[in-house]
C-alpha positions in Angstrom: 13.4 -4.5 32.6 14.7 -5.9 29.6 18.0 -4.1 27.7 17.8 -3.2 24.3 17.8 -6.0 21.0 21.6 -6.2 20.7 22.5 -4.9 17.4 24.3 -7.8 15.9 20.5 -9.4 16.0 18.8 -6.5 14.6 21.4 -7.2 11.6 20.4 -10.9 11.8 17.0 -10.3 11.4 17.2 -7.5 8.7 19.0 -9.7 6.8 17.4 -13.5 6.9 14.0 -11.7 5.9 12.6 -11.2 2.9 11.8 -7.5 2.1 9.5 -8.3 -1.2 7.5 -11.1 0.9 6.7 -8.5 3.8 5.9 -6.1 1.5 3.6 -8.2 -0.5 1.4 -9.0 2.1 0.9 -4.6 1.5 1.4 -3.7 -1.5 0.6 -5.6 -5.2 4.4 -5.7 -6.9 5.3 -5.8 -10.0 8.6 -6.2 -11.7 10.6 -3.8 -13.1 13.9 -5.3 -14.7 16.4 -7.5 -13.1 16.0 -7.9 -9.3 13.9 -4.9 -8.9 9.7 -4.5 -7.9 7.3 -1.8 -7.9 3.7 -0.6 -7.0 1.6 1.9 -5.6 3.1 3.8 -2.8 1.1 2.5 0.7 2.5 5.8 2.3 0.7 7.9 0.0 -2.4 8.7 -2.6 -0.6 8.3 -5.9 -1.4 7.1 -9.4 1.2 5.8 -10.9 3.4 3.3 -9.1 6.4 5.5 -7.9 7.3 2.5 -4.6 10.1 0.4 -5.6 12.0 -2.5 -3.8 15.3 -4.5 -4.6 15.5 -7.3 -2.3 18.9 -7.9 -2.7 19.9 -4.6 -0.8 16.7 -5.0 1.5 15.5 -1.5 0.5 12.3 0.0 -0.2 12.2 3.8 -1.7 9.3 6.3 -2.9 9.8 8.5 -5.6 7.1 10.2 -4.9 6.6 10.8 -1.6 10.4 10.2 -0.2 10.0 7.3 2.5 12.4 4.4 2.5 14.1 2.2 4.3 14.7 -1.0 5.2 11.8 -3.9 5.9 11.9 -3.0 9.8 11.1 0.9 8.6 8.3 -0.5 6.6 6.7 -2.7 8.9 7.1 0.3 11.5 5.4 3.0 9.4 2.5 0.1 8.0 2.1 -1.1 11.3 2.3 1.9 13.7 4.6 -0.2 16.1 8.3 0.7 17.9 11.4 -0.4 16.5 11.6 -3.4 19.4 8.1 -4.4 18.6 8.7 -4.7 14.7 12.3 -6.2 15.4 10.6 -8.9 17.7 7.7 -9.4 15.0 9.9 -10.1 12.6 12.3 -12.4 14.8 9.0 -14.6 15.2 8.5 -14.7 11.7 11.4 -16.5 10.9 11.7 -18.1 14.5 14.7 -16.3 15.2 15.8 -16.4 19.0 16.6 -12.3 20.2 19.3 -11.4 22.5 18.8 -8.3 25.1 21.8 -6.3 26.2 21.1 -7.1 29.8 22.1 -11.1 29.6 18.0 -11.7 29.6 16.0 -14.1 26.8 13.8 -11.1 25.9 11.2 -8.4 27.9 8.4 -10.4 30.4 5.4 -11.3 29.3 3.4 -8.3 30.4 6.6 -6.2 28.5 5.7 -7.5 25.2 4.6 -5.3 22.2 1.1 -4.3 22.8 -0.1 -5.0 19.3 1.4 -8.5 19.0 -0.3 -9.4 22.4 -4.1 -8.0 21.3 -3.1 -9.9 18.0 -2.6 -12.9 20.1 -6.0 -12.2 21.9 -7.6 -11.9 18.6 -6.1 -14.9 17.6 -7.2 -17.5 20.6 -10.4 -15.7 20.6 -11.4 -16.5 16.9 -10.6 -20.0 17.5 -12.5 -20.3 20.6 -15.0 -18.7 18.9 -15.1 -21.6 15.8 -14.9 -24.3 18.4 -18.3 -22.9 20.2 -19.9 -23.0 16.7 -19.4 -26.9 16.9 -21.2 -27.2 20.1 -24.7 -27.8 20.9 -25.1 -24.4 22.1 -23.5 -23.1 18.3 -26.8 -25.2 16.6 -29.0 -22.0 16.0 -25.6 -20.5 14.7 -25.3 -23.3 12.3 -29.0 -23.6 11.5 -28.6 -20.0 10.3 -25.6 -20.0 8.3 -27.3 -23.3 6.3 -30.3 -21.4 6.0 -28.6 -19.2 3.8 -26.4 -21.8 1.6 -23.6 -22.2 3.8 -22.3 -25.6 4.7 -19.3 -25.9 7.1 -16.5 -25.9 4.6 -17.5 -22.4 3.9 -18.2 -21.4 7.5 -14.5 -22.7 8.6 -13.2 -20.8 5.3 -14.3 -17.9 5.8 -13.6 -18.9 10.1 -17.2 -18.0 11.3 -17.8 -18.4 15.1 -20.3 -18.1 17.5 -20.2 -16.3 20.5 -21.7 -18.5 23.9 -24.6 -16.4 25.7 -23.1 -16.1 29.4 -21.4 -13.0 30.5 -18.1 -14.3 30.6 -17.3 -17.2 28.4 -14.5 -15.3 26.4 -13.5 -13.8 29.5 -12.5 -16.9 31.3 -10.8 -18.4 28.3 -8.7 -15.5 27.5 -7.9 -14.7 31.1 -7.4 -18.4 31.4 -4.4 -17.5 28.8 -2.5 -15.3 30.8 -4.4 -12.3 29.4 -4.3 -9.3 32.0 -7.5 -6.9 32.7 -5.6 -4.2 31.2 -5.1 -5.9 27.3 -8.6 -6.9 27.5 -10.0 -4.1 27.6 -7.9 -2.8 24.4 -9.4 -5.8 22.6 -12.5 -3.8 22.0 -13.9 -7.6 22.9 -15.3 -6.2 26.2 -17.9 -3.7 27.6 -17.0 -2.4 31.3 -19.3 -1.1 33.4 -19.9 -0.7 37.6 -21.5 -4.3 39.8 -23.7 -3.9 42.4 -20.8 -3.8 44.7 -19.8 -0.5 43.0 -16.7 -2.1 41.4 -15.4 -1.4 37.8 -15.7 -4.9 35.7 -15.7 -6.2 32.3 -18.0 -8.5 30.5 -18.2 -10.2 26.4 -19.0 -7.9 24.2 -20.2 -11.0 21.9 -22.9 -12.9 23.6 -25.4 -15.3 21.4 -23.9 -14.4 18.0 -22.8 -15.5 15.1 -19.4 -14.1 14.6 -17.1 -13.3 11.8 -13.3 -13.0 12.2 -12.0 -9.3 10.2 -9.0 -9.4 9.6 -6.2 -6.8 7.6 -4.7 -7.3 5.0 -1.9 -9.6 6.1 -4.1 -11.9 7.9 -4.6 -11.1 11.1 -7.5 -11.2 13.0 -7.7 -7.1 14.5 -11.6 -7.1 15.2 -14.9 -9.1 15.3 -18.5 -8.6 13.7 -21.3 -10.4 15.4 -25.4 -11.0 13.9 -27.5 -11.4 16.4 -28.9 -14.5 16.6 -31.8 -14.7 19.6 -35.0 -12.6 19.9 -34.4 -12.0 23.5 -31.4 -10.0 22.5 -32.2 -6.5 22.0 -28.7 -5.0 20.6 -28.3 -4.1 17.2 -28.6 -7.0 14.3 -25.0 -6.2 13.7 -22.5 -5.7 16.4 -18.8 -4.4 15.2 -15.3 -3.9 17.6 -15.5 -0.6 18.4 -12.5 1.5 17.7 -8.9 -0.1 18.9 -5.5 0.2 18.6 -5.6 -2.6 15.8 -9.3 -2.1 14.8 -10.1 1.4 12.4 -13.5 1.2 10.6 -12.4 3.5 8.2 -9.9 1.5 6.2 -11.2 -1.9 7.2 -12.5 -4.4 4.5 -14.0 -7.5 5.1 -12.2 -10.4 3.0 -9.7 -8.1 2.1 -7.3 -11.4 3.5 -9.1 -13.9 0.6 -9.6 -11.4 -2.0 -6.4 -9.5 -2.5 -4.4 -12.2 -4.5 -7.5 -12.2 -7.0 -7.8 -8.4 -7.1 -4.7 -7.9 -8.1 -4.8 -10.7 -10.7 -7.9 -9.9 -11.9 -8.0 -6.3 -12.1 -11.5 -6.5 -10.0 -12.7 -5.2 -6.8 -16.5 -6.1 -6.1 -18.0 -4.1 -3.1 -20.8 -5.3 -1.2 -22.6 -4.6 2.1 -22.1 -7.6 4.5 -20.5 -10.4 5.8 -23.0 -13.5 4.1 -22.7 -10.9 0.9 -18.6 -11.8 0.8 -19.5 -15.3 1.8 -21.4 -16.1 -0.9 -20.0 -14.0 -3.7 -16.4 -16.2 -3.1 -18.6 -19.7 -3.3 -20.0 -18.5 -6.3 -16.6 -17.5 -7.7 -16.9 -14.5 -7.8 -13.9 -14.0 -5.7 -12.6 -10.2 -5.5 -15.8 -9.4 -3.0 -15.1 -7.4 0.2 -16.9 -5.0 2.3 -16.9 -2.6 5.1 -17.9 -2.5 8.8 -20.5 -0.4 9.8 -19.1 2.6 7.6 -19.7 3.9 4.5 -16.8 3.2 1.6 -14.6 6.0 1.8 -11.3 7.5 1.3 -9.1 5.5 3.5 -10.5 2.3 2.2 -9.9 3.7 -1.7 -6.4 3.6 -1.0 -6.2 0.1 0.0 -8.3 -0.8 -3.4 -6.1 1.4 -5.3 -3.1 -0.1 -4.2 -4.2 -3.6 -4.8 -5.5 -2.9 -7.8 -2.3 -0.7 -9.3 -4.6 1.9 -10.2 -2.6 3.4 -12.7 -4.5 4.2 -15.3 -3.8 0.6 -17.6 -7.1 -0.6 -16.4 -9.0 -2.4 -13.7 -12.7 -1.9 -12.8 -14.7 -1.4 -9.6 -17.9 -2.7 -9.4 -20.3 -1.2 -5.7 -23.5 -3.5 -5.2 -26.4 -1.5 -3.6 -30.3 -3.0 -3.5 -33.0 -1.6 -5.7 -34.4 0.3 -2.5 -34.2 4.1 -1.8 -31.1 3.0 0.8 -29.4 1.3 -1.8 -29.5 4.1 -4.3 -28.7 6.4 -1.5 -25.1 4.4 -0.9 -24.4 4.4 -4.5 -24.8 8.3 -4.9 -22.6 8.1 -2.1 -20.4 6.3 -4.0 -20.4 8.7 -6.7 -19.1 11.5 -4.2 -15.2 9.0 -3.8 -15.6 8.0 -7.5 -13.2 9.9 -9.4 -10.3 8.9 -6.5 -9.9 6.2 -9.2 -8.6 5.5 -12.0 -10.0 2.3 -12.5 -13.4 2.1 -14.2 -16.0 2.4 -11.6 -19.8 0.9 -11.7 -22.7 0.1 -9.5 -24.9 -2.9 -9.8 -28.2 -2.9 -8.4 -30.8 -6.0 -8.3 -34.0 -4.3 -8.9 -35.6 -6.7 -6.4 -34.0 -5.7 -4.1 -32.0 -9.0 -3.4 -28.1 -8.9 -2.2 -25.8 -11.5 -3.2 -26.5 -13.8 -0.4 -30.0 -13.8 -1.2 -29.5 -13.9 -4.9 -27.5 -17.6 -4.1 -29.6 -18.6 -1.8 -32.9 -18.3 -4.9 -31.0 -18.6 -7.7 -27.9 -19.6 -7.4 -24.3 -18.9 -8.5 -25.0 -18.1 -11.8 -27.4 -15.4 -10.1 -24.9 -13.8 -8.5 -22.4 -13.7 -11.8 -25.3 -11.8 -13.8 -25.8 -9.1 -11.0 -22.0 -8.7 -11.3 -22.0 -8.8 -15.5 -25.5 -6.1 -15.4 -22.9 -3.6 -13.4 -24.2 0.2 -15.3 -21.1 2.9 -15.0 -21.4 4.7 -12.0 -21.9 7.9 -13.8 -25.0 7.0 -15.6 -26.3 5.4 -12.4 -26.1 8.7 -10.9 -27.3 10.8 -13.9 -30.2 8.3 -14.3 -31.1 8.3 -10.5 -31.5 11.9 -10.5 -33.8 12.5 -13.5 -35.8 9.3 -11.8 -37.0 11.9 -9.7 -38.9 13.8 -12.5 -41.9 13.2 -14.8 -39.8 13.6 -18.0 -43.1 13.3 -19.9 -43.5 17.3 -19.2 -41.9 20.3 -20.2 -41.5 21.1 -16.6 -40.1 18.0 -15.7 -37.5 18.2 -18.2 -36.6 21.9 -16.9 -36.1 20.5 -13.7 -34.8 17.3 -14.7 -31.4 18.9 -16.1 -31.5 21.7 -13.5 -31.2 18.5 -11.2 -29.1 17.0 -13.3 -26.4 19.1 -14.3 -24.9 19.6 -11.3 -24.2 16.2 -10.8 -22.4 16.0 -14.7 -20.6 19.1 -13.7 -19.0 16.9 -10.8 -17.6 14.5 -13.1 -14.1 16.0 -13.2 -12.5 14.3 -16.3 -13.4 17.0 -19.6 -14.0 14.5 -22.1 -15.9 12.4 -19.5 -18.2 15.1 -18.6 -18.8 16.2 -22.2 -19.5 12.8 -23.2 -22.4 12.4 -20.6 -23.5 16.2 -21.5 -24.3 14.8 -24.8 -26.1 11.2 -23.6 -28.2 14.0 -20.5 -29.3 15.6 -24.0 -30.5 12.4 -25.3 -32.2 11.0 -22.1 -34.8 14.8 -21.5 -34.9 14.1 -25.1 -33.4 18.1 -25.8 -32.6 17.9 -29.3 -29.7 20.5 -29.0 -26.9 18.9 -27.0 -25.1 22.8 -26.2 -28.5 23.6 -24.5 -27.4 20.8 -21.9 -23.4 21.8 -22.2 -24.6 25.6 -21.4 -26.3 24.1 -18.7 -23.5 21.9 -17.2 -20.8 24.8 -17.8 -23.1 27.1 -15.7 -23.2 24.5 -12.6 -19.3 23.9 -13.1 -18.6 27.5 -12.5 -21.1 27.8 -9.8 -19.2 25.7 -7.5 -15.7 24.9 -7.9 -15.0 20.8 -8.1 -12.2 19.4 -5.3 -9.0 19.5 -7.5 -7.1 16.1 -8.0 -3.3 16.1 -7.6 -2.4 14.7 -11.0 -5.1 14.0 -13.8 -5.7 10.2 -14.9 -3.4 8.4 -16.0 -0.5 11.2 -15.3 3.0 9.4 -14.6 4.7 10.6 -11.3 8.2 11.7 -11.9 10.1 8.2 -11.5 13.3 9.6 -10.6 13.1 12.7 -8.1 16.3 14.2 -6.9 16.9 14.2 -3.2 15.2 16.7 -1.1 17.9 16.9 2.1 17.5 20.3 2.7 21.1 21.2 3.6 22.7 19.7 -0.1 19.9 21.4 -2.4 18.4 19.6 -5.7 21.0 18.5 -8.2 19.2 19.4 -11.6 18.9 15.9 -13.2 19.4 17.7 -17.0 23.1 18.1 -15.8 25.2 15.5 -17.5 27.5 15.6 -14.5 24.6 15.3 -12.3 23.2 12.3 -14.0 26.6 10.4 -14.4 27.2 10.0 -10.5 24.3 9.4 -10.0 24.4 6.5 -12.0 27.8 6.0 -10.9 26.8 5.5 -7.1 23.3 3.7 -8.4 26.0 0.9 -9.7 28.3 0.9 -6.6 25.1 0.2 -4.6 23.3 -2.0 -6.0 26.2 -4.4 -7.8 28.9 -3.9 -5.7 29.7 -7.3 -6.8 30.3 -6.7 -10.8 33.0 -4.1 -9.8 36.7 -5.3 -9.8 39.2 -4.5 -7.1 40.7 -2.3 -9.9 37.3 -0.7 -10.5 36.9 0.0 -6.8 40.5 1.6 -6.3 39.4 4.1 -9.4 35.8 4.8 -7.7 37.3 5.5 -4.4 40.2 7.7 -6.3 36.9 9.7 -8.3 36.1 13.6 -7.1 32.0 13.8 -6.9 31.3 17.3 -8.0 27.4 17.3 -6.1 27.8 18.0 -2.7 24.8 15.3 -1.5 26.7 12.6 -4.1 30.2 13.5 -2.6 28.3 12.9 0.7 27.4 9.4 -0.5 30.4 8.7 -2.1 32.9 9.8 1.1 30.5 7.4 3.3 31.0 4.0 0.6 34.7 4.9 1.1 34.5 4.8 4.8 32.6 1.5 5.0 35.2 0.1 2.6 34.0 -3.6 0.6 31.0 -5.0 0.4 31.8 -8.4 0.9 28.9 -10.7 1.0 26.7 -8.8 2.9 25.6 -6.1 0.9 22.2 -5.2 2.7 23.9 -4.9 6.1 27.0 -3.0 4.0 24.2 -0.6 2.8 22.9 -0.1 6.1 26.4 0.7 7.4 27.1 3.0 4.5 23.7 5.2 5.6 24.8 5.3 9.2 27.7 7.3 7.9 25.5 10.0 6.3 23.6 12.8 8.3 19.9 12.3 8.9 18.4 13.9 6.1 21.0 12.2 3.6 19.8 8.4 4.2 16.6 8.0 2.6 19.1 9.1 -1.0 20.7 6.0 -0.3 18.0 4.2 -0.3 16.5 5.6 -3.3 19.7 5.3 -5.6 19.5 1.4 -4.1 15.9 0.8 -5.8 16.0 2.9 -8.5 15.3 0.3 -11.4 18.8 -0.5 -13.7 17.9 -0.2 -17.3 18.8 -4.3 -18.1 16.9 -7.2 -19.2 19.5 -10.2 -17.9 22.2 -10.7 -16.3 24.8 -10.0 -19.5 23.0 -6.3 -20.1 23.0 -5.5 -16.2 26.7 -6.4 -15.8 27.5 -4.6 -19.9 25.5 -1.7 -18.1 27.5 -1.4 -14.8 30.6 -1.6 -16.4 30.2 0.6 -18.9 28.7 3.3 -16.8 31.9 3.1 -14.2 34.1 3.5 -17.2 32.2 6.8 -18.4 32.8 7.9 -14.6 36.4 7.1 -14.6 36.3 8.7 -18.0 34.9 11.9 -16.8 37.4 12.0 -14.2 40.2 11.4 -16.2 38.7 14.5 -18.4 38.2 16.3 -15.4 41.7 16.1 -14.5 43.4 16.4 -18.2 41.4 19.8 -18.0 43.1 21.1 -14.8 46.5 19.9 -16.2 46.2 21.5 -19.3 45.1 24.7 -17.5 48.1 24.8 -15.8 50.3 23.9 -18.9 48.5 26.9 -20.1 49.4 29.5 -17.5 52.7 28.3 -17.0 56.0 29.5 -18.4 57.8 26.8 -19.8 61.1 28.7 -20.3 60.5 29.5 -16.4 60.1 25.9 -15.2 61.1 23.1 -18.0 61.3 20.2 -15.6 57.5 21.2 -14.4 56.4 21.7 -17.6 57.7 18.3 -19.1 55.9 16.7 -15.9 52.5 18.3 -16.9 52.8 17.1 -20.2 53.6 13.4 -19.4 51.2 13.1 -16.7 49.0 14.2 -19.6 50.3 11.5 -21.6 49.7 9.2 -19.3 45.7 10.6 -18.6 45.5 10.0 -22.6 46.6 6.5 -22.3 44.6 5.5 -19.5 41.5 7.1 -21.4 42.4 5.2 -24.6 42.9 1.7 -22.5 39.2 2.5 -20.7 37.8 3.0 -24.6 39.7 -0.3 -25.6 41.4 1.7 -28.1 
């Protein structure tokens, strides 16, 4: 077998890759001041954006939810993959050649990370799947696709396929790749079941349909959705990956890939109900479309929209597309039930025909499929206005039962001003001329059944600079004044070891850290010694001198945003705050001089005495010279 990654490698490839760029492909980012990013955390639910990165130090820290580390950490805990496998992705990202510890070039084929080789499979088997569009045997594929307004450029945009109808087409081809039985049946691109012989075999799971690549986020191709094509086939119209290793329904998007430059830019997600729906709202430019596979829109895929769309309460919009039909109204009341997970503005806009997008192009055109977007109706009143469809309002008794229905549904809606606002416009639609008759009503629901509770209400920053939670060196109380100043102190060091002189580093090294996890931090810079010009892999060495539950604190004081605008306030900053350090020092240690001038007898020891008072002489003077007085 092969030996572990040898470590001066691992250090190679920490360093020659770009911690904001890997992270982008996750997380939107957004500067904040000199060198430093932030967003929403993709380790946690949150509203404000608590994640920050400096890629300079090669960091990323959460102040909410305490991960960090460096950009083999994140790809780990984003990608659910061993440290070798993320090391090795990241190698062949910047086409770095890896060393082993046992002489070899690297672990065997059949050795290599499972995800990278069913990413691989995915990979070959989306092009093989384009090329067979292009075929004769692809022509009902392509007859289909420019039946609905498609032309070629769209269907090798968007990288649409077609699956041959034998048995075994994709079989061959990817076993013709080196491919073992074992990783193709983790594709999820296979069905298995017993020959005539009595013998386990596979066969394609895709055969005589159109297919459509899904990929995540970053781009890869982790899964496959198929349309049937022939009448003869008597599966489902749509055909997903079932559940893989790469492939989870639950917080997959189709299009995510195109659409999350524009979401993030535009402050937009659109979500529709299939494949030719994305298609066609991106040709029609409508280009922050996605939607799910096989699944309803839930909870898992909220946080990948929430993320892209740094829901933070500064704005952004939502918009769910459901047909006119009992179904569609069904989804959007769905809708309703995830809602208030955002922050964002949230609508629904329903074609009363009953059209989707793809239709909508397909009769109308582009311009069609912009007006169903601009008609979008708050998701709110969709769901008030559903429920009282259900009524003949014209009656007394309708009305009675209308805002029976109804209140319940106002009494979900878990912002107060929000839900006293619709109270008032329910009053208006039963025509009830007293608005507190509907208020009464809505109350009396709310207590009924207590709403889920949200962990922080709209709009509520998270506390942007938590103190370390290592169990075994408690919380330092951030209002301390001594607290705060080595903190900032070691916040400097870190992150602009370069603006300190060699003067400056011999007083930092000389400084007493009163809090014990900051005297922890501070002990471990002065065992690493100078930064030189490495200061990510000098960071990485300074945490490998700290206990366990100290490191992510060294992260965090690596990211934690400098309060500077350029380069001359940044470098003002750092210098002044190591002068207030050596400062307080200086203070620290008049105080215990003076103490002991104080309890001493100078009649009993003149020669001591005198000492104390020139060394505190001196501590004036070196005070005054920090001051420039």
């Amino acid at each position: 077998m092969a030996g572990l990654i040898k470590r001066e490698d691992i250090d190679e490839v920490r360093s020659r890759t770009d911690i904001k760029e890997v992270v982008d492909g996750y997380v939107t980012l957004k500067s904040a001041g000199i060198g430093s990013f932030k967003g929403l955390c993709p380790f946690h639910d949150e509203r404000s954006p608590s994640f920050h990165i400096r890629p300079q130090m090669g960091y990323f820290h959460c102040f909410g939810c305490q991960e960090s580390g460096d950009v083999i950490a994140f790809l780990q805990k984003m990608d659910h993959s061993s440290f070798s496998e993320t090391v090795e992705k990241l190698a062949a990202r910047i086409g770095f050649e890896l060393h082993y510890e046992d002489g070899g070039s690297g672990p065997r084929r059949e050795e290599v990370g499972r995800r990278q080789r069913l990413l691989d499979a995915h990979k070959i088997a989306g092009e093989y799947f384009r090329e067979q569009l292009l075929t004769p045997a692809g022509s009902t594929g392509r007859r289909f696709l420019a039946e609905r307004g498609f032309e070629r450029s769209a269907a090798d945009h968007f990288g649409v396929g077609f699956a041959p109808q034998g048995w075994d087409s994709l079989l061959k081809h990817l076993r013709g790749r080196a491919f073992t039985e074992e990783e193709l049946r983790l594709t999820g691109m296979f069905s298995g079941g017993a020959s005539a012989s009595g013998q386990d075999r596979i066969y394609d799971r895709f055969r005589g349909r159109l297919i459509w690549p899904i990929r995540d986020i970053a781009g890869d191709t982790i899964g496959f959705g198929a349309r049937r094509l022939f009448d003869e086939d008597q599966g489902p119209k749509y055909l997903n990956t079932p559940e893989t290793v790469l492939y989870k329904k639950s917080n997959v998007l189709y299009g995510i890939d195109l659409a999350k430059r524009n979401i993030a830019r535009k402050r937009q997600l659109v979500v529709v109900e299939g494949y030719t729906d994305v298609m066609a709202c991106h040709l029609a430019g409508v280009d922050t479309a996605v939607a799910t596979c096989g699944t309803a829109f839930g909870a898992d895929h909220i946080k990948v929209a929430r993320r892209l769309l740094s829901d933070d309460g500064s704005g952004g919009e939502v918009v769910f597309t459901f047909d006119g039909d009992s179904a569609g109204q069904k989804a959007a009341l769905k809708a309703f039930d995830e809602d208030q997970r955002f922050v964002a503005q949230t609508y629904v806009a329903v074609e009363p025909s009953g059209a989707d997008p793809c239709e909508l192009r397909q009769r109308k055109g582009d311009d069609a499929v912009h007006s169903l977007i601009r008609s979008r109706r708050p998701l709110f009143e969709f769901a008030i206005r559903s429920t009282l469809a259900k009524f003949d309002l014209s009656t007394v008794e309708g009305r009675v039962q209308g805002l029976r229905a109804s209140a319940p549904v106002v009494a979900a809606i878990r912002d107060g001003s929000t839900r006293t606002g619709y109270s008032q416009e329910l009053a208006g639609w039963l025509g009830i001329a007293d608005p507190n008759e509907v208020l009464r009503a809505v109350n009396t629901a709310l207590k009924r059944g207590p709403t889920p509770t949200r962990t922080a209400a709209p709009g509520t920053p998270t506390q942007a600079r938590t103190e370390p939670a290592a169990p075994t060196y408690g919380r330092p109380d951030p209002k301390d004044p001594v607290v705060r100043m080595e903190r900032e102190a070691l916040e400097v060091a870190l992150q602009q070891p370069g603006l300190l002189s060699t003067d400056d580093w011999a007083r930092f090294s000389e400084a007493e850290f009163a809090v014990p996890a900051y005297r922890a931090v501070h002990q471990a810079v002065r065992a690493v010694g100078d930064a030189g010009t490495a200061p990510a892999q000098w960071l990485e060495q300074v945490r490998e001198e700290l206990p366990e539950p100290l490191r992510p604190l060294v992260a965090e004081l690596a990211v934690t945003p400098l309060p500077a605008t350029n380069a001359d306030t940044l470098r003002n900053y750092c210098l002044d705050i190591m002068r207030r350090l050596f400062e307080m020092q200086i203070t620290r240690l008049k105080a215990e001089k003076m103490g002991a001038l104080q309890r001493m007898d100078p009649g009993a020891d003149p020669t001591a005495s005198q000492q104390l008072q020139r060394e505190l002489m001196e501590l004036e003077i070196r005070r005054r010279n920090l001051r420039g007085d």
